[in-house]
Structures are given as C-alpha cells and as structure tokens.
C-alpha positions as CSV (number, residue, x, y, z in Angstrom):
1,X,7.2,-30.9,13.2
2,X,6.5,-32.2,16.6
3,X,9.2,-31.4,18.9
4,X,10.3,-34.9,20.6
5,X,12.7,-35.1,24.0
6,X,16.4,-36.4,22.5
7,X,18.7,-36.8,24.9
8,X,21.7,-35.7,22.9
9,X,21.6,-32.1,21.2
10,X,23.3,-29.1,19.5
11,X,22.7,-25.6,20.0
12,X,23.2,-24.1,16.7
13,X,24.3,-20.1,17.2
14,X,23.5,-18.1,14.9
15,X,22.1,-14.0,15.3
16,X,21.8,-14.8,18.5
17,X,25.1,-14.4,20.8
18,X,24.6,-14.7,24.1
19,X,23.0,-17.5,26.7
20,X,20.6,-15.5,29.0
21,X,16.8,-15.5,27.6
22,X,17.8,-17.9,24.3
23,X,14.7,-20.3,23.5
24,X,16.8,-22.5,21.5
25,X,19.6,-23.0,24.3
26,X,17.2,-22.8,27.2
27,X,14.4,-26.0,25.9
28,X,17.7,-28.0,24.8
29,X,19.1,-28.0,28.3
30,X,15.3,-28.7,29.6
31,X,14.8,-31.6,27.1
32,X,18.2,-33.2,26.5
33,X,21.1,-34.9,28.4
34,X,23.9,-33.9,26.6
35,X,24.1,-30.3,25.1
36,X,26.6,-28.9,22.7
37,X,26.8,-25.2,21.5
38,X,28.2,-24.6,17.6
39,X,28.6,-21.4,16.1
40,X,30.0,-21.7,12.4
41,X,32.0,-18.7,10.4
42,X,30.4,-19.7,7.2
43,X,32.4,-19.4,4.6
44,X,29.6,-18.4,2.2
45,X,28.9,-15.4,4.1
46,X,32.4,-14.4,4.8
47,X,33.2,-14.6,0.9
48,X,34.0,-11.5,-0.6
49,X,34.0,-9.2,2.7
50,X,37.2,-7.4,3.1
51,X,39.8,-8.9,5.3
52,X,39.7,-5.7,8.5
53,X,35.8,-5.9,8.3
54,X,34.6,-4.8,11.0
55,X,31.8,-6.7,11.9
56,X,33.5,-9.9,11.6
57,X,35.8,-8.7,14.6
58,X,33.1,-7.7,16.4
59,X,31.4,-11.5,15.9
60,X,34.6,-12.6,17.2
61,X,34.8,-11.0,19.8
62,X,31.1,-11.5,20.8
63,X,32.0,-15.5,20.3
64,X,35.0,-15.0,22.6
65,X,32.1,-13.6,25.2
66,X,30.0,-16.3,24.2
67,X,32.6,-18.9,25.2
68,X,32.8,-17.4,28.6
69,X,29.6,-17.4,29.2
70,X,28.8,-20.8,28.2
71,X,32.4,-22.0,30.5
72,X,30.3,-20.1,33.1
73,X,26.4,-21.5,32.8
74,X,28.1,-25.0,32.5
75,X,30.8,-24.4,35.4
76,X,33.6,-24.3,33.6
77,X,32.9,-27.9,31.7
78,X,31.9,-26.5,28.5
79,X,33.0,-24.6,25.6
80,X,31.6,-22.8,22.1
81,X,32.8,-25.2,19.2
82,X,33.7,-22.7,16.2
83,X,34.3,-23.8,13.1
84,X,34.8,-22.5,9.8
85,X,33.2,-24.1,6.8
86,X,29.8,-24.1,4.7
87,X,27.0,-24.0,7.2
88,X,24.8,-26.0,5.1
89,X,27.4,-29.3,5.2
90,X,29.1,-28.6,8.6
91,X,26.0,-28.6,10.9
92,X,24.9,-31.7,9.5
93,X,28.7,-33.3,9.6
94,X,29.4,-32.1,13.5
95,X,25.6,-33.7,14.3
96,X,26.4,-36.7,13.4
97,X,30.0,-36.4,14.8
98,X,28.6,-35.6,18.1
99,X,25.9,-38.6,17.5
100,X,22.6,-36.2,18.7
101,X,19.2,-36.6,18.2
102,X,18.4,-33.1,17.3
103,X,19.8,-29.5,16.3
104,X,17.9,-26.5,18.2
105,X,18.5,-23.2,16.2
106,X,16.4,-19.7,16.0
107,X,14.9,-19.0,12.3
108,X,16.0,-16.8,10.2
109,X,13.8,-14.9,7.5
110,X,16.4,-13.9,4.9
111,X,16.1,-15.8,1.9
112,X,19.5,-17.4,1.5
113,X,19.2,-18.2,5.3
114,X,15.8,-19.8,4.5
115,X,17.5,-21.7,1.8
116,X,20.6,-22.6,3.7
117,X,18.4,-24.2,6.3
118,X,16.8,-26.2,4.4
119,X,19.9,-28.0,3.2
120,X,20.5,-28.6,6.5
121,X,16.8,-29.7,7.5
122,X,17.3,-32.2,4.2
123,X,20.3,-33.6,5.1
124,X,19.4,-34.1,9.2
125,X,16.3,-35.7,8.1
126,X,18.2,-38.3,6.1
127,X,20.2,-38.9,8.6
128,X,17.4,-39.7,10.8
129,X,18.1,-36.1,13.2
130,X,15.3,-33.6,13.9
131,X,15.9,-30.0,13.6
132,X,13.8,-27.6,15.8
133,X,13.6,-24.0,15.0
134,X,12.3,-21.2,17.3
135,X,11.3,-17.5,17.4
136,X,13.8,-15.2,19.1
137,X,14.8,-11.9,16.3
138,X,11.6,-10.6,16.6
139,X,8.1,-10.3,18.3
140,X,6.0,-11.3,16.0
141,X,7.3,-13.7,12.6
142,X,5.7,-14.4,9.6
143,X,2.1,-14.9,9.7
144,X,1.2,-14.5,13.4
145,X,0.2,-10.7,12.4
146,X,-2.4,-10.2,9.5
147,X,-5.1,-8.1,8.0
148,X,-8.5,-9.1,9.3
149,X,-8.5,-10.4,5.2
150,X,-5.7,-12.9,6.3
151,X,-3.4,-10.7,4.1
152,X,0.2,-9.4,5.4
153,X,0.4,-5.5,6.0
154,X,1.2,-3.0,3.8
155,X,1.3,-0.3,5.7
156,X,3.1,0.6,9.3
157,X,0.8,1.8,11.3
158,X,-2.0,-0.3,11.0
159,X,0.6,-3.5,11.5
160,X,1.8,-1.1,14.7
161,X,-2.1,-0.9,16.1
162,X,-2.5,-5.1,15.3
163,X,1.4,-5.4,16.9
164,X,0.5,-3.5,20.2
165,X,-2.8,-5.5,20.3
166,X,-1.4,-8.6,19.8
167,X,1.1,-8.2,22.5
168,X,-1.5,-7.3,24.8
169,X,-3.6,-10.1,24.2
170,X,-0.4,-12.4,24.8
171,X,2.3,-10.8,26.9
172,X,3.8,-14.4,27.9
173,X,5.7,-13.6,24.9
174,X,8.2,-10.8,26.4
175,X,8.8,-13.9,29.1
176,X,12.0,-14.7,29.9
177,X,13.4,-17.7,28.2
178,X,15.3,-19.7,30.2
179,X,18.2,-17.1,31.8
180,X,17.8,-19.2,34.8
181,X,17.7,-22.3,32.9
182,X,20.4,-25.1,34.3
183,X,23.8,-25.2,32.4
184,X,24.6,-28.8,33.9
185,X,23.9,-30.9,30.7
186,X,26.4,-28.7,28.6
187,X,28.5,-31.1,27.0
188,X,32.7,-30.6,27.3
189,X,33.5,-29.6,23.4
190,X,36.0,-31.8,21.4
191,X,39.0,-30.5,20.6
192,X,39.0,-27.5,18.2
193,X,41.3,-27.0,15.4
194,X,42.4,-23.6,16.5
195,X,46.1,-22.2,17.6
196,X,46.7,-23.1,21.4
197,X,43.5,-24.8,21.8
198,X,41.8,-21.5,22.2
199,X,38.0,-22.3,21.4
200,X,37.7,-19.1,19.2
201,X,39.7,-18.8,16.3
202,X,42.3,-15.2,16.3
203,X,41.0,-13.7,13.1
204,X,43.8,-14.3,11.2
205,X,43.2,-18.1,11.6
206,X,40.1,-17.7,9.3
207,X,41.2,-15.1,6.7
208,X,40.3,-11.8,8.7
209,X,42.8,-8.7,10.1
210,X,43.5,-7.9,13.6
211,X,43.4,-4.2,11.7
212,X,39.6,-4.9,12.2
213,X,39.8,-4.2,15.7
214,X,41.2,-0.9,15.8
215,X,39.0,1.4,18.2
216,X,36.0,3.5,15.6
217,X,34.1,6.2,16.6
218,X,31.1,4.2,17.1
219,X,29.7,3.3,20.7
220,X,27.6,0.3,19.4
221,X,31.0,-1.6,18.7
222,X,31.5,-2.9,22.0
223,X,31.2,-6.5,21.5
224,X,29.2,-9.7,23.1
225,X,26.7,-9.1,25.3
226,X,28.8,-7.8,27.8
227,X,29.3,-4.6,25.7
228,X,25.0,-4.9,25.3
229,X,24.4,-4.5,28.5
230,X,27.1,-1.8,29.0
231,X,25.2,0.4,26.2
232,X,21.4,-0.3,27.4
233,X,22.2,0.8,30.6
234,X,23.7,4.2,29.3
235,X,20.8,4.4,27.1
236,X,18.3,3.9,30.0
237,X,19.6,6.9,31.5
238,X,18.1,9.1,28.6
239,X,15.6,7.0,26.8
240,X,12.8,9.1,28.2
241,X,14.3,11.6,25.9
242,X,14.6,10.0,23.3
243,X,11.9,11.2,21.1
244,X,13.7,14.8,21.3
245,X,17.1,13.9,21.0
246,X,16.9,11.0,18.3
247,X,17.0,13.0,15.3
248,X,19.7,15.4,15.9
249,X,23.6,13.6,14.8
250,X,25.7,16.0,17.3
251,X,23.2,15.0,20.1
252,X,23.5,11.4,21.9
253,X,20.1,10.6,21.0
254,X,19.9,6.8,19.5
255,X,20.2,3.9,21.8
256,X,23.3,2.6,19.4
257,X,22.1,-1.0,19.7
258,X,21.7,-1.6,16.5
259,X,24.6,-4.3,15.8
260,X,23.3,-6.0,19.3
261,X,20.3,-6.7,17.8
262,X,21.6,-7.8,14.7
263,X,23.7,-10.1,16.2
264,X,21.7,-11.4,18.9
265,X,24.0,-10.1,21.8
266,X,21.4,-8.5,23.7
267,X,17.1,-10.1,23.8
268,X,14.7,-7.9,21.8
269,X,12.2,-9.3,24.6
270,X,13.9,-7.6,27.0
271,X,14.2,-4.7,24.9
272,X,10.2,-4.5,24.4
273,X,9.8,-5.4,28.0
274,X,12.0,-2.6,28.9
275,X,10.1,0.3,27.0
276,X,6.7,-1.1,27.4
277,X,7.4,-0.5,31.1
278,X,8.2,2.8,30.5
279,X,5.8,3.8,28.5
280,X,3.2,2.3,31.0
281,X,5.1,5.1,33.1
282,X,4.2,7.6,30.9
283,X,7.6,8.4,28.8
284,X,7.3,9.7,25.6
285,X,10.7,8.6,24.6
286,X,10.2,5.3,25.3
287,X,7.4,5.4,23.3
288,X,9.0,6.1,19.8
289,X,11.5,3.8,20.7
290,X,9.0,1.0,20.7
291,X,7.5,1.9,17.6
292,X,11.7,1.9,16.5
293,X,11.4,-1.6,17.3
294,X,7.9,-2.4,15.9
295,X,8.8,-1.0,12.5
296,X,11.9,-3.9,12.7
297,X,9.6,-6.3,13.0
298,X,7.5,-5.4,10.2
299,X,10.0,-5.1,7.8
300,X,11.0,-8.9,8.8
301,X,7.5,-9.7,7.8
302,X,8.4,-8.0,4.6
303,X,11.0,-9.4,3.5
304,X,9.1,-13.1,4.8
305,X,6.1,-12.6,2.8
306,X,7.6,-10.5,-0.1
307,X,11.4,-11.8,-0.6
308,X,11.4,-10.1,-4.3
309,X,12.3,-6.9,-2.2
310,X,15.5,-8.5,-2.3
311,X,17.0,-6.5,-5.7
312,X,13.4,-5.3,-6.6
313,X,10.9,-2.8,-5.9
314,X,8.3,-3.7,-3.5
315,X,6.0,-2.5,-6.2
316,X,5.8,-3.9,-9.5
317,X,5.7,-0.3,-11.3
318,X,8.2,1.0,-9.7
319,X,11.0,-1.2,-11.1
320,X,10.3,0.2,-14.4
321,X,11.4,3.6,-13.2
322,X,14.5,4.8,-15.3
323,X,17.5,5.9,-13.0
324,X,19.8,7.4,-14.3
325,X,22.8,5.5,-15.8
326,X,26.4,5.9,-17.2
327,X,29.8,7.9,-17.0
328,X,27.2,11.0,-15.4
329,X,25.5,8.6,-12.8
330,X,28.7,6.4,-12.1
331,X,30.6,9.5,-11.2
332,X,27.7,11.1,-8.9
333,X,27.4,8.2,-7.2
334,X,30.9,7.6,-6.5
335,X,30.7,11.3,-4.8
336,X,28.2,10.4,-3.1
337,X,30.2,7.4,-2.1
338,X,33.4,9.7,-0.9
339,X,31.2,12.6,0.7
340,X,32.3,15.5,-1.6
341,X,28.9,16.1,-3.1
342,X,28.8,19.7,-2.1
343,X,26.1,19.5,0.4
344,X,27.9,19.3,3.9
345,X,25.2,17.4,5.9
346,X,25.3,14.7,3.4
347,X,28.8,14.6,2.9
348,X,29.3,14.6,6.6
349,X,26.9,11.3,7.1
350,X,28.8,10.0,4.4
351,X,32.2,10.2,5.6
352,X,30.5,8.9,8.9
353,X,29.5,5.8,7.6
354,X,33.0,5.2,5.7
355,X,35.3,6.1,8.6
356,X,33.1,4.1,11.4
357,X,30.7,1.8,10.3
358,X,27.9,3.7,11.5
359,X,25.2,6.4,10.4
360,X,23.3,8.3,12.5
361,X,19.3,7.1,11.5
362,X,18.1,11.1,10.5
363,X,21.2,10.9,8.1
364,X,20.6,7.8,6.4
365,X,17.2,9.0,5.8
366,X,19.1,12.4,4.2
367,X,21.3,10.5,2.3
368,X,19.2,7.7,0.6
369,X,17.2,11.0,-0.4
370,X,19.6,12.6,-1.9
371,X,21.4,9.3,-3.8
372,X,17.2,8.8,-5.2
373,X,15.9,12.0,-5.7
374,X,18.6,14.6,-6.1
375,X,20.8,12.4,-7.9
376,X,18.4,9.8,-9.6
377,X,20.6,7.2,-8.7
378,X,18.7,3.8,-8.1
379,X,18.1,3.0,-4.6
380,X,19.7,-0.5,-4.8
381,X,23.3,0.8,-5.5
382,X,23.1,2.7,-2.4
383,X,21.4,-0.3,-0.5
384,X,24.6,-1.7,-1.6
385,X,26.8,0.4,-0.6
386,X,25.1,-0.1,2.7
387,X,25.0,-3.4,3.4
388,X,28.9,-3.4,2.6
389,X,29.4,-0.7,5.2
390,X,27.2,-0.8,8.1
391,X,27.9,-2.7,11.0
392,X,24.3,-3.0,12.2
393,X,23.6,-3.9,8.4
394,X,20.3,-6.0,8.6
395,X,18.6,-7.2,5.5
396,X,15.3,-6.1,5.9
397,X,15.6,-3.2,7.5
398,X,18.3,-1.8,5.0
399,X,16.3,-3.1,2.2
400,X,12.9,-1.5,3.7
401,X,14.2,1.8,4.3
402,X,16.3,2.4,1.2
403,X,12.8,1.7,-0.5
404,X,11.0,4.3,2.0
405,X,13.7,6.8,0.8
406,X,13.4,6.0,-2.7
407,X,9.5,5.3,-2.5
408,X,9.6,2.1,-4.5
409,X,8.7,0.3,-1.4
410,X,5.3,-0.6,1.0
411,X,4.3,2.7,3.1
412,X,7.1,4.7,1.6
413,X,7.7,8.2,1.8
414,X,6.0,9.9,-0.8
415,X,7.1,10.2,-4.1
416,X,6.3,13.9,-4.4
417,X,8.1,14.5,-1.2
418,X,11.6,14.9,-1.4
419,X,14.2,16.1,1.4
420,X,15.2,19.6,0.8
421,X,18.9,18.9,2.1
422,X,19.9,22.1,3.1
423,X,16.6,22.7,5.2
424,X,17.3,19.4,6.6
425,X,20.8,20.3,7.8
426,X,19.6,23.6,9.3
427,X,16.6,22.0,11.2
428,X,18.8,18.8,12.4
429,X,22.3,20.1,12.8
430,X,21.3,24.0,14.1
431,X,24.8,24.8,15.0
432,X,26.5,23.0,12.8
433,X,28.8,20.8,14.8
434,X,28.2,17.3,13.4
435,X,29.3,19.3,9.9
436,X,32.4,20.6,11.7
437,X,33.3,16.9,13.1
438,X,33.1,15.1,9.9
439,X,33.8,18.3,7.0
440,X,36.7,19.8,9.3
441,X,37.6,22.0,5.9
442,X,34.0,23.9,6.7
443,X,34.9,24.0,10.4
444,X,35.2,28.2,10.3
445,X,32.5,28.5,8.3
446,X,29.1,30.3,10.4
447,X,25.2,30.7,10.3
448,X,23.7,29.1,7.2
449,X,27.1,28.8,5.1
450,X,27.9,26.1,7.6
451,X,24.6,24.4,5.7
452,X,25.0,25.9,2.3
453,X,28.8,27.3,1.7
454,X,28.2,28.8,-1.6
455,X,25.6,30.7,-0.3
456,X,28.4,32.5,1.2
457,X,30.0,36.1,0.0
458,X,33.1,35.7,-1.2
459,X,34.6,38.0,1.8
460,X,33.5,35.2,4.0
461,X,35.1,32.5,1.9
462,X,38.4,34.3,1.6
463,X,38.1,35.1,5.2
464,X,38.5,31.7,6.8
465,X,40.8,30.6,3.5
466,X,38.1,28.5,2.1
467,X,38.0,28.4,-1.7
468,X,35.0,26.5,-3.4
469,X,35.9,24.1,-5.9
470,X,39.6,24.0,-4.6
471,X,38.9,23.0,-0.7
472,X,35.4,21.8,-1.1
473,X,33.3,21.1,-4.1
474,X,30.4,23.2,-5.1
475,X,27.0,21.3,-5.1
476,X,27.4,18.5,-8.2
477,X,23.6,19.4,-8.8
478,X,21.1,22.4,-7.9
479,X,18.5,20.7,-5.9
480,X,15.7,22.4,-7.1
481,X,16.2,21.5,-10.9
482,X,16.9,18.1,-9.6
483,X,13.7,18.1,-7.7
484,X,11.8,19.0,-10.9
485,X,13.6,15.7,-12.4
486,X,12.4,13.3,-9.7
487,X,8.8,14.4,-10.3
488,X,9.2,14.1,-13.7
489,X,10.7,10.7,-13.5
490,X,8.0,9.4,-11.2
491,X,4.8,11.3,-12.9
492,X,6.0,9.3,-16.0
493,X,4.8,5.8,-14.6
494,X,1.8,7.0,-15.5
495,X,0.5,7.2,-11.7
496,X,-1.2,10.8,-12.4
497,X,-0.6,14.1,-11.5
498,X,1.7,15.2,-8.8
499,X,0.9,16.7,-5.7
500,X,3.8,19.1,-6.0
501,X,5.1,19.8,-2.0
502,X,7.5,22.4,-1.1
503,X,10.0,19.7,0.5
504,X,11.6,19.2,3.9
C-alpha cells in the first residue's frame, strides 16, 4: 500500500521497546502532526502463562523505560498508553478513539502475529485508516533474499554468503532510523485506566506477580533499553573473544542479548553495524557473532516461507519418525525436565534453564540432543518446554534449532551424528565448575567423575559421601545403546544406510 502523509497517527509497540533508531516511530513523527505511542498486553498472549513469569516483568519494566523515554523525546508532554485487551479489537478501537489517519507498526513473521494483523488491517480498512508496516527484527525479511532460482534457502551458509552480499550491495540499511528524529508532534496520552494514573500498569493490575521480579541469575534480565545498553557495552569489552569463549557455560562468553533482541529493546542494526565494524578490524570474535546474528535472520525467513515448522518437521519424512511414547517416554522426559537424568552436564543446563530463565547456547544444543537422540523423545515436547521457559524464547529460532538438534529440520545436524554427552561435558566444561554451580551434590567429585560419576570407584564415591542412586541418579539410559536406537529409528525412513560416526 502506498504510504500517504496523515496528520494524526499511532505508533503501535510491539517487539520493539525503545525510541532511538525505530522506523515505525521515526516516519510517523516525520509524516504526521499528532503522534500517539500504544503498546497493548494482549490478552491472547498472556493467556495461560504463569502469574511470576518472568518475561512479562521484564516487558513491564522495559514499558516503564519506554514511558520515560518517550516523556523525554517529547519533553515531558507525552506518555506510552498501555492497555490490556485483545490486540486484534483494541488497536482498531483506540484508532478511532484517537480519530488518526493511520497506525505505523514493525511486522511480525510469526504466524498468529501474521493473522492477528490482519484483523487489524481488516478492521482499519473499514474504518477508512491505513495501516503501515515496516522492517525493524531483522536484516533481511521475507523474500528480499533468494536462490538465484527465486526459491528461499535451505541451507545456512549459502543464505550467509547471499546475506553478506546483499548487505554489501546496500549498506543504507544498517542506517540509523530516526534516533535524532524530533519528538515534538508526540501527542499528550489520555488518561489511562491504571492505579494512581501511573501510565504502566503494576503487574498485579493485569493478572501478573511482583514475585516475577525477584533478582535470577541471568545478566540478560536487565530490562528496557537502558539495561541493553548496559550489557552491549560489557559485551564490547570481550566480543573480540568471543569465538573462544562462547561455547564454554563457566566462561562469560555469550553477549546475553538475547531477550533485547527479542523484545526490541536494543536495534539489531546497530548490532550488525557494530560487528561488521569489527570485523572490518580484523576480530575473529566479532565475526561468529555476525554469523550468530545472520543465522536469526534466516530462521525468520523460515518460519515466513515455511510456517508448517510450527508443530511439524521441516521435512515431510521426518514427521513420520516414531518417538517414543508412553509411561517410559513421559517419565524420561519429565527427568529430563527436572535435571536428574544422570548425566551432570545435562542436568546442570537443565536446572539452569528452570531456576533462571536462561541456557547457555552450547547447552541447549547438549540438551535438545540428548531429549532426541539419547532419549527418543520428540523434539516438539522439548520445543515446548522451551518456549514456556526461556526468557529470550523466540519462535523461529527455538523452533529452528530444536529441529537442528533433532535433524527433522533445513540444514540440520546430521542424523547420524549424535552428541556423545559425556565427551561434550569434558571438552566444554574441562574443570567442571558449571557442573559444581548447578549439581552442588557432585561438587567434590574430580577429573572425569565430575563428567561421568559412575565411572567412579566406589572408594571415591564413599569418599566425598556420595551414593549413586541415593544422592544422584545413575544414567536413566546407556548412551551408546541409545545411540544404536537413534540410528535405527532414522535408517527406518527408508533414507539408506547410515554413515555411522563416532559422536561428539
């Protein structure tokens, strides 16, 4: 649609939490005389999550930084209007309630957000309103990378070559987007429904915990983009070692702005910008963390030109692989849930993810193994379990690399190639101190018991007062016979002959 100059609009929030480089925000306030700025707790979304989530308290408290900084840009005229209702009717009711011409927002590739828009692209056309989306989650959306067969990619590092080329061909796209932009046409708010006045809602107003809030041991939850900026300029310190640092969980490796960019608090631009520079420079780190940020972007154009992903195998064949099911599988997977699965690296990334929210990336790789190929428990349960735990959850990314783990999906790891976890705890962890942290009852334990206690003599058990099957569980499974299973269960699509790998 052809975007036309209104002189009354609203700023629809979204992923995107913050005012500095926002294309939505920045051609309102260039195109219109009036400006209002909505974000909505949608009820639909917040359905079902668990009243001290913690990601809703950290969108809280990134809308409560949001508000300042939109008091700020507008000199203290303007405020965030909140509100908590159905997206779909509420963007369209507070339109016409503010009488503009036209609602800017950012798109959105998941499907139900596709879906939700257009209800609200429907019911803004009838009432004679424009809607205008722009690009701002990623680099490069949709269709503006193909195959030279005008086909979406497959396969990452082919996309990664026609990414890099692209962006050289065009770098106007890392351009700012209006952080300089001027905040005088913001609009003063009416009058929200919320205790005090306040513009943003305390969480118990909308159904949520103040519990929510309570410190984690996870660095990325410092909210808005205040807390952003904090992080990426602790993370520039050592992103030139990144590359060397980002696999190992005892080691602060990863950048930990994974719920940022999830939530829009900090630009991706700025991001790319950032480690393109540095890589111009010659850093190596800065490097892999582009291509970190690259493979985002392809699994948004994934999920765009592909949504089946969403609760089936990329590829056709691989949803009739048989997991297995039942009392057996419920109660693996429900260890695997709980981190007492025997295998300390995977129980400790386990017990991680339930205590903070987060997961280091090397162990979320370990543990989607082990759910899929020691356990034969189907990816999408653990996606699951994922999405309801993470606070940098993220559709396609979640989705696309459970299916890498499980090798149902597009340039997955190989079928025939299955993390050996016990190698992969002595190669990541060497010393043993992310075990320690998270499995304190192994804490005594030395040299490759740390990795594999029942390995151990039974002088060194009774030693440091550690008795298998009492204070820890033995392995539920012997990974080798449950390697021989996995091959078994994928050699029977009928795909040939295995290339049969010792394992990582």
């Amino acid at each position: 649609m052809e975007i036309s100059h209104g002189k009354r609009a609203l700023v629809w929030f979204r992923r995107d939490l913050r005012v500095a480089d926002h294309p939505a925000l920045a051609h309102a306030l260039r195109t219109s005389e009036a400006v209002w700025c909505a974000f909505v707790l949608d009820k639909a979304i917040l359905a079902g999550l668990p009243p001290d989530d913690r990601r809703v308290a950290f969108i809280r408290a990134s809308l409560v930084d949001l508000d300042e900084q939109i008091a700020a840009l507008s000199g203290g005229r303007a405020r965030l209007i909140v509100r908590h209702a159905d997206a779909a009717d509420e963007i369209p009711r507070l339109a016409a309630e503010l009488d503009v011409e036209a609602v800017h927002f950012h798109r959105d590739d998941e499907p139900a957000a596709r879906a939700r828009d257009a209800r609200v692209y429907e019911q803004l056309r009838a009432d004679g309103r424009a809607m205008h989306g722009f690009k701002d989650h990623v680099i490069f959306e949709r269709r503006e990378i193909l195959t030279g067969a005008g086909t979406p990619y497959g396969v990452f590092t082919p996309y990664k070559n026609a990414w890099l080329k692209a962006l050289h061909a065009r770098p106007e796209l890392l351009g700012d987007c209006g952080s300089d932009v001027d905040g005088r046409a913001l609009a003063a708010a009416p009058r929200g429904p919320w205790k005090d006045g306040a513009a943003v809602p305390a969480l118990e107003e909308f159904g949520f915990s103040h519990r929510a809030t309570t410190p984690q041991d996870d660095p990325g939850l410092r909210p808005g983009a205040t807390g952003g900026e904090a992080l990426l300029d602790e993370f520039v310190d050592r992103i030139d070692d990144y590359d060397a640092t980002r696999d190992f969980p005892a080691t602060p490796g990863p950048s930990h702005l994974g719920i940022h960019l999830r939530f829009g608090t900090l630009s991706l631009r700025r991001l790319v910008t950032l480690a393109s520079q540095r890589v111009e420079g010659g850093s190596r780190g800065a490097q892999t963390w582009l291509s970190e940020l690259v493979w985002r972007d392809f699994y948004h154009q994934v999920l765009f030109h592909h949504p089946h992903v969403v609760g089936h195998a990329y590829r056709a064949d691989c949803d009739a692989i048989r997991w297995e099911q039942g009392e057996h599988a419920d109660a693996h997977f429900a260890a695997w849930c709980e981190g007492r699965t025997g295998y300390p690296l995977v129980d400790a990334g386990m017990r991680q993810i339930n205590a903070t929210g987060y997961m280091h990336n090397r162990l979320r790789m370990i543990t989607a193994s082990f759910l899929t190929k020691d356990l034969g428990v189907s990816w999408q349960r653990g996606e699951a379990y994922f999405a309801r735990h993470l606070n940098d959850f993220e559709l396609a990314s979640n989705n696309g690399g459970w299916q890498w783990a499980a090798s149902t999906g597009c340039d997955a790891q190989p079928w025939f190639r299955i993390f050996n976890p016990v190698t992969q705890s002595e190669r990541f962890d060497p010393q043993g101190a992310f075990i320690r942290r998270w499995v304190p009852e192994l804490a005594k334990l030395h040299g490759k018991a740390i990795h594999a206690p029942w390995t151990a003599k039974p002088a060194e058990l009774a030693a440091v007062g550690l008795a298998l099957g009492r204070d820890y569980p033995q392995p539920i499974v012997d990974h080798d016979v449950a390697r021989e299973k996995t091959l078994a269960r994928f050699g029977s699509r009928g795909s040939g002959s295995p290339v049969i790998s010792a394992g990582d």
